[in-house]
N, C-alpha and C positions, 0 to 999 in steps of 0.2 A: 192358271187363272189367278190374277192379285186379288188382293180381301180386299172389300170396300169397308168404310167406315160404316156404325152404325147412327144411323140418325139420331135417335133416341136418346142412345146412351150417351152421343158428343154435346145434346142441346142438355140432359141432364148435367154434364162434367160443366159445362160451360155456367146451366147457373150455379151449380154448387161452388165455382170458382168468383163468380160474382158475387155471390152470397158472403163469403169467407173476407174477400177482399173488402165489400164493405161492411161489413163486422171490424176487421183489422184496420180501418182506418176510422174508424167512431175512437177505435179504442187508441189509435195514436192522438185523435182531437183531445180527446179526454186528458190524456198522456201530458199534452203540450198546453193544455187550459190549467190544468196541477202545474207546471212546472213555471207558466206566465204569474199565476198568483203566489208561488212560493217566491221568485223575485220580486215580487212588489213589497209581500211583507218580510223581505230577508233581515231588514235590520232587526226584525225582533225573532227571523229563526236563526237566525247566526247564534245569538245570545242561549237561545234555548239551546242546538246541537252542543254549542262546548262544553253546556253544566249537564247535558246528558253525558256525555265522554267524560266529563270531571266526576259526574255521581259514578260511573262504572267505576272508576279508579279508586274511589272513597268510601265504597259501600260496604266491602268487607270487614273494615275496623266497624264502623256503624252497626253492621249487625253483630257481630262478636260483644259490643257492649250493650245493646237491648238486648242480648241474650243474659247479658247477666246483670238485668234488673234494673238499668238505669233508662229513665223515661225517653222517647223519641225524640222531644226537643234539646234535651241535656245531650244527649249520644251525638246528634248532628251538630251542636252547638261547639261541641269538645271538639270533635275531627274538622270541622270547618278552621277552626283556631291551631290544629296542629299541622292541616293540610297549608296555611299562608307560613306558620313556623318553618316546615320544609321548603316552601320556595325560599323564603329572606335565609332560610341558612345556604339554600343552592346557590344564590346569589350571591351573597358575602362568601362560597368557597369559593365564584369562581373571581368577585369583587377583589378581595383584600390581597389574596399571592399577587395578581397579577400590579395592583395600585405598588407594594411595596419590593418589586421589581422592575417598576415604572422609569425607574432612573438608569439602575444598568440597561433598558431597551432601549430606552431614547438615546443612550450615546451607542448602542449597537446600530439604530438609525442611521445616527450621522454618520458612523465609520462607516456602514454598508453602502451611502450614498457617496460619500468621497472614496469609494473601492469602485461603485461603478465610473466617477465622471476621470479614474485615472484610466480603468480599464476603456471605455470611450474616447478617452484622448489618445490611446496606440491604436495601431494596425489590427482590425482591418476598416475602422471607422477611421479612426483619426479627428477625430471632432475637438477643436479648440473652446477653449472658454466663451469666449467672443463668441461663437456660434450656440454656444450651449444659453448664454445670455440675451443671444436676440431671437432663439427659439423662448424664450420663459418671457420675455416683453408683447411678443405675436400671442403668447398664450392668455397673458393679463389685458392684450386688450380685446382679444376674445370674450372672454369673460366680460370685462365689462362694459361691453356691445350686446350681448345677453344678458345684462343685469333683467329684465325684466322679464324671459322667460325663467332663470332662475329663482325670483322672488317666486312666482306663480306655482312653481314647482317646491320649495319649501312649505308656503303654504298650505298644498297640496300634502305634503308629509306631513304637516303639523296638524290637520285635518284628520288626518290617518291615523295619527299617532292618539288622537282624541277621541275619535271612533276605537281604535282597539283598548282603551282605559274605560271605557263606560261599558264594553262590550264585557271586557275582564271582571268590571263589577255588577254587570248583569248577569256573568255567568256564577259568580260566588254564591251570590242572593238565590240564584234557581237553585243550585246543587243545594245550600242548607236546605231550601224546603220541599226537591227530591228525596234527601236524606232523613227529613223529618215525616213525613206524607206520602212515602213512595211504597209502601205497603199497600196505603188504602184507597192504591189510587184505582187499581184493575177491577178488586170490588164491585167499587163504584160507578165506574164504566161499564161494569153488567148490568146495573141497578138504569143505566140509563138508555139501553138499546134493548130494540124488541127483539120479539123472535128468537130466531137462532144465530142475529149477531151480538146477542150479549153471553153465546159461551164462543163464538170462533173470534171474534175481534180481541177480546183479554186473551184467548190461549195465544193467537197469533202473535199482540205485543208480548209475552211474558217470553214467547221463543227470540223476538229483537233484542226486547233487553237482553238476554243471555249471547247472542253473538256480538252487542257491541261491548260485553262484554270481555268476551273472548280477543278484539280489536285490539282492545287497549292495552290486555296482558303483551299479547305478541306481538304489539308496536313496542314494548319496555323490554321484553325480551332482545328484540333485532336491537334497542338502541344500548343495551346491555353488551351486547356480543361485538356492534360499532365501537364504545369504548374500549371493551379491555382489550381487544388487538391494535387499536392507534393508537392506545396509554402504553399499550406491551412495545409498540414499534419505536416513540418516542422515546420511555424509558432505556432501549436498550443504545438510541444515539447518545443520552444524557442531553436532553433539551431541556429545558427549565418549564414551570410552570406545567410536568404530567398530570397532576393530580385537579387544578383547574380545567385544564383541556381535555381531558376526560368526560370531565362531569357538563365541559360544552356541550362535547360530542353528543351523548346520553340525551340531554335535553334537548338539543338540535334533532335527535333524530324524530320525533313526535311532529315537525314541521317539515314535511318533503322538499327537497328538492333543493330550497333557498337555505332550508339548515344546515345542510350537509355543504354546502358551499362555505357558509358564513364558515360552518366548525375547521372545515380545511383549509382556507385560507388565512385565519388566526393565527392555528397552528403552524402552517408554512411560512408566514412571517415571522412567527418567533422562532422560529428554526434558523432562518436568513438575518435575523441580525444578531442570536447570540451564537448561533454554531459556524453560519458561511452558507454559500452557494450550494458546495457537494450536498451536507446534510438537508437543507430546504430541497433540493430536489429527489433525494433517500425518502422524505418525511410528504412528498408527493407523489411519487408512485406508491409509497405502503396508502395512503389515502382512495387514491384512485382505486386499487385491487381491491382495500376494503368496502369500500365502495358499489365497485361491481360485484362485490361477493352478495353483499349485500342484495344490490337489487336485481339479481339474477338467480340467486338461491336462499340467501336467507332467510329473507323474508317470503319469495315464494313459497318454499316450502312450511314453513313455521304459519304464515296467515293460511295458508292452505289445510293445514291438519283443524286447525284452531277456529274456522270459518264454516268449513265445508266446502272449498273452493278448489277448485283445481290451480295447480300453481300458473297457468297459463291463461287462464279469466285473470287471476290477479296482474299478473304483466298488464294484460289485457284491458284492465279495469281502469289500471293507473295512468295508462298513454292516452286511453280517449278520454278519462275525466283534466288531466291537468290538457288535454289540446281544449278542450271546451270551456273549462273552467279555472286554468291556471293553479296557483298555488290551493286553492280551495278544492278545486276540483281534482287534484292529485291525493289530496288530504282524506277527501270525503267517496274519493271510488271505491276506495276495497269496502265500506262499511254498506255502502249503499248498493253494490253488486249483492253481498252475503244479505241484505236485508229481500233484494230481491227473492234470491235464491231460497230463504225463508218462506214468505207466503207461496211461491211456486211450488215448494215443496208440499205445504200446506193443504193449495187448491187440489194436489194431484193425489195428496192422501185420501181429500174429502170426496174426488171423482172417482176414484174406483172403486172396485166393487169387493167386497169382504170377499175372503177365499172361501170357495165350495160355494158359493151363492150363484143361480143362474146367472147369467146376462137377459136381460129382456130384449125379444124379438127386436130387429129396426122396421119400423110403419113403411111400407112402400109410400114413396111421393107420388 
């Protein structure tokens, strides 16, 4: 004889299934109304997330000298001025080698470009001048047949370019007075919520700050361990200019995806006009492996110890934030998974039940 279903219990499973589902989807509207108004006022949260990610990075000099006596506006005043000293000196290292080997590149240029258009003119092309010259005429009237989606597309950079300069100085501005005020800020965030969300909302942020924290060491670390095996691989062909493309790299690696392109392609071209072909393609497989080492272990592992994340969210985190959100959104997944992973943590401390404490009965429905 087969078992029948019980009534009861299936019209019970059924609403506790209704039930859940919509709870679950209040909680995604919610989800998607936070995430609708966080792009409307993104111009001013962009500016805030970077001088949040710049105070993590700038904080420990900051407190090391309020610890020894020097007022909060002095301390952040002094690191703000050494923290722009270290970019113009990043800059001028990787500025002045590269300007004052500007010369020997440019005729490694042009030898490299009359090395391809000989190797072009044999077998197994064979391309004569004449053809090489009525391809470069098709290409200039290309061009300017698109003069005017190209203006619109400059513009468009020059737009960009002005957005991320006001951005850069909105972010300075927030990190001095993070640095100056960011003590008494959690305080006062208690002093302004009732109940019992003015002691879980300050413990909650003070656990954030501490993982983007952690973010930012083990994004300098990964772009740490990027450099010195690309400086180690460069230096051992004898490419010019290691110790600026180095300190690319390093810097690049804090921008996913587009830095690590820019930094190896730099590099690869200055490998193809001062050393040749063999070495430029030597000096782009050691890129690519680093590369992969990179974003298959390095940094999995290294965000993973440093986050609380399993190396596999992190993967995880990085492929659906840049498919959603591009260069931003590859930037900003791992910090915003581990922020998640923070309050879940959180909520699941404050729901359970201390140990050796009963559980209470569940009310029949």
């Amino acid at each position: 004889m087969s078992a029948t279903l019980n009534a009861g219990r299936t019209r019970a499973a059924l609403r506790t299934s209704a039930r859940v589902s919509g709870e679950l989807l209040l909680v995604l509207v919610a989800a998607a109304v936070v995430l609708w108004a966080l792009g409307r006022m993104w111009s001013v949260v962009w500016p805030l997330i970077v001088g949040l990610l710049l105070t993590t990075l700038t904080w420990p000099p900051t407190r090391y000298l309020r610890r020894r006596g020097l007022p909060p506006a002095l301390a952040a005043a002094l690191v703000t001025v050494l923290f722009l000293v270290v970019a113009a000196g990043t800059v001028a290292l990787i500025a002045v080698p590269v300007a004052s080997e500007s010369g020997e590149l440019a005729d490694g240029v042009v030898e490299g470009v009359d090395r391809l258009r000989e190797w072009a003119a044999g077998p197994p092309l064979n391309i004569d001048d004449a053809q090489i010259a009525g391809a470069f005429d098709s290409a200039t009237a290309r061009i300017q047949d698109s003069a005017g989606a190209i203006a619109s597309t400059a513009v468009t950079g020059v737009s960009t370019v002005v957005s991320g300069i006001v951005t850069a100085v909105l972010a300075l501005f927030l990190m001095f007075f993070f640095l100056k005020d960011g003590p008494r800020f959690l305080p006062w965030l208690g002093r302004q919520l009732p109940g019992r969300l003015a002691t879980d909302v300050p413990a909650v942020a003070a656990r954030c700050w501490n993982v983007l924290g952690a973010f930012v060491r083990s994004q300098a670390l990964v772009g740490l361990l990027d450099a010195v095996f690309i400086g180690l691989g460069l230096w051992l062909l004898d490419v010019p200019l290691v110790l600026p493309l180095a300190v690319l790299t390093f810097v690049s690696a804090f921008v996913p995806i587009v830095g690590a392109l820019f930094a190896g392609f730099v590099a690869v071209l200055i490998a193809l006009v001062s050393n040749g072909l063999t070495d430029a393609l030597i000096v782009l497989a050691i890129i690519v492996a680093v590369q992969q080492l990179e974003g298959n272990v390095f940094q999995p592992m290294i965000q993973s110890r440093g986050l609380g994340l399993h190396a596999a969210v992190v993967l995880l985190a990085v492929t659906l934030g840049g498919s959603l959100s591009g260069i931003v959104g590859s930037l900003l997944a791992v910090p915003v998974a581990a922020l998640i992973a923070v309050v879940w943590n959180y909520l699941r401390e404050q729901l359970t039940d201390p140990p050796g404490e009963p559980r209470p009965e569940a009310t029949p429905a």
